[in-house]
Structures are given as structure tokens and as C-alpha cells.
N, C-alpha and C positions, 0 to 999 in steps of 0.2 A: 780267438779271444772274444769272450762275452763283455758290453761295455753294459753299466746297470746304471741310470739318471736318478738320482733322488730328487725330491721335490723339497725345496726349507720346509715347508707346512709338515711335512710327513716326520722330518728329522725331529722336527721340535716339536710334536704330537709325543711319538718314540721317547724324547727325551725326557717330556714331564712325566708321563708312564712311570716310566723308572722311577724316576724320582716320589712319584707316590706311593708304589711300591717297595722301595725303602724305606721311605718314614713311615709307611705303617709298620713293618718289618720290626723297626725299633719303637714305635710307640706298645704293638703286641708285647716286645721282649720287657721295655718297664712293667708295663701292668702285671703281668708274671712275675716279677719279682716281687710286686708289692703281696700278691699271693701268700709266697713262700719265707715271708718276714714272718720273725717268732714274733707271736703277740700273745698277751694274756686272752681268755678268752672273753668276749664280752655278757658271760651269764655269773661271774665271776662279784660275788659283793664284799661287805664288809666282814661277810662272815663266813667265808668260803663258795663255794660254788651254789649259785642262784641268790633269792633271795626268798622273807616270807612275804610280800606283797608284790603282786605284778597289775600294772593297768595298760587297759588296752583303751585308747579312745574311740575308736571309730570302728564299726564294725555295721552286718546287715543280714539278717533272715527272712526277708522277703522275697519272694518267688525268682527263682533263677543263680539263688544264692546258697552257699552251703556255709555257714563258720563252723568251725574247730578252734575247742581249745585242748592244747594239748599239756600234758603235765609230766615230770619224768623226776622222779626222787632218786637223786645218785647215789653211787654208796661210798663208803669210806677213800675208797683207792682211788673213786673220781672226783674227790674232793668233796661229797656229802658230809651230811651229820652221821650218819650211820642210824637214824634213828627214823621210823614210820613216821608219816604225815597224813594229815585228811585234810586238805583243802577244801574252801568253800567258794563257789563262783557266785558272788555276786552279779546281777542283772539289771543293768538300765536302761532307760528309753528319754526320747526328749522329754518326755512330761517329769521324769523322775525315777525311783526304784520302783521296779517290777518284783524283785524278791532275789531269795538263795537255792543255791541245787550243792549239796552237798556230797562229794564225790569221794567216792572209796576211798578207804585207808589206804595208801603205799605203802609199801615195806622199799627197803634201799633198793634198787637197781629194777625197779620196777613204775611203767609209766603209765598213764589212762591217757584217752582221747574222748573228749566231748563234743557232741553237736550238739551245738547251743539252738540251732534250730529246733532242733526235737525238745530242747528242753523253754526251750523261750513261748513253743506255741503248746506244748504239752502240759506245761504248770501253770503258765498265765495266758494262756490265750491271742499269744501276740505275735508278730512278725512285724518287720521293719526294722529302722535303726536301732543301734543298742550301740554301750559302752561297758566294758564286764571289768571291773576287779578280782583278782585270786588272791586268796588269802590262807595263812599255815601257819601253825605255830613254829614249823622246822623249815629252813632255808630249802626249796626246791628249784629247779627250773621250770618255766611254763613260757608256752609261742602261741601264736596264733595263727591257722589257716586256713583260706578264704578265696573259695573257689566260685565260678561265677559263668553262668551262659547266660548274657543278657540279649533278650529278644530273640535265639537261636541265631543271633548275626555275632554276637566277640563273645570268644569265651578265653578266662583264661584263670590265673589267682595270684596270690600273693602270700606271701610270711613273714611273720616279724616277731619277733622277741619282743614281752612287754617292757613297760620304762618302769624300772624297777622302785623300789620307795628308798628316796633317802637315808641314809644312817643316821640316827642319833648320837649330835657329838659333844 
């Protein structure tokens, strides 16, 4: 017969293991749930799916940097208007407005993608900060994407939906 000594330190090592182990266990299985909870969607406004103004505050096309705005006119059955839109991207900068870029007509179920880089240093001459309003006469969706190798040492990006303009009530 084999006799095997534990040591307390090892048992109650073993013991919190487990124990952390588990709670993550059940902290993973909440967060999944909140996943899988029906929600409206949040591009969703007063007038069906997206809206006609979207603002982005903060954004950057200075060296190292890429922005995207992206735009996506839904159709009927995704809860659009069913009807074409032509958005216009407003451009700012700390000092003030820089100007508009005027982006193709949509038809329903059809989206653009903009780099405001091309268009911020291509029409005015600029790079650095900015802040872009979108604007339609037809409710559409629009995000922003924002990709980034700063210094060749962190690269990474980010997305967001803009905050969309109030209803008139």
C-alpha cells in the first residue's frame, strides 16, 4: 500500500483553483446569456431602421491611422425605407468645418465605404483630428472604422455606430 502526505498549503492552493475556476465558469455562462437576449437592434430610430443624421465625435487621419465611414441603405424587408439615399459626410477639424464629400446614391440593400483619409487630405489638404456628420434625406445606417499602427509598436482599431440625432417630438 502506497501512503501519499499532502501538505495544507498544496490542498488550499488546489482548493482556490477550483474555486476560480468555477466562478469563471459561471461568470462566462452569464455573459453568454446576455449575448442571446432578444434586443431591438441599436441602429433602430424613430423611423425604422437607422436614422438620417449620424455624428461621430472623435476621429483621426494622421499618419498611422486609417478612418472609414461606412454607410449601408437597407431595404424594405430589413426595415429600410425602400427608397435611395445620397449622403453627405460632413468634415471637421479643431479649427472648424473643413467642407462635404458627397457620396453616391444608394439604392436599398446596397452599402459604400469611405476613407475619410483619402478624402480629408485629398479635398482639403488635411490630416489629423476630425469630427464627421452623415447626413440623408432617407433614414440609413452608418459606423465608423478606425484602424491604427501607432509608431510600428500597437496596432489595433475600433467601431462604433454614430450617436444618432434626436427625434422631433
Amino acid at each position: 500500500m502506497k501512503v501519499v502526505i499532502l501538505s495544507p498549503g498544496k490542498v488550499l492552493a488546489a482548493g482556490l483553483l477550483s474555486a476560480l475556476l468555477v466562478a469563471a465558469g459561471v461568470l462566462g455562462t452569464l455573459a453568454l446569456a446576455g449575448v442571446f437576449r432578444p434586443q431591438r437592434a441599436e441602429a433602430y430610430g424613430e423611423e425604422g431602421v437607422g436614422a438620417k443624421t449620424w455624428f461621430f465625435a472623435e476621429g483621426y487621419t494622421g499618419p498611422g491611422f486609417e478612418e472609414w465611414i461606412l454607410i449601408y441603405n437597407p431595404t424594405t424587408g430589413g426595415g429600410g425605407s425602400g427608397l435611395p439615399v445620397t449622403p453627405t459626410i460632413q468634415i471637421y477639424n479643431n479649427q472648424g468645418y473643413l467642407g462635404p464629400y458627397d457620396v453616391p446614391t444608394l439604392q436599398p440593400g446596397q452599402r459604400a465605404s469611405i476613407n475619410i483619409n483619402d478624402v480629408a487630405k485629398g479635398l482639403y489638404g488635411y490630416e489629423g483630428d476630425v469630427s464627421i456628420v452623415v447626413e440623408g434625406l432617407q433614414p440609413f445606417i452608418c459606423e465608423r472604422a478606425l484602424y491604427f499602427n501607432y509608431r510600428g509598436q500597437i496596432t489595433g482599431g475600433s467601431h462604433s455606430l454614430g450617436y444618432q440625432e434626436a427625434a422631433a417630438r
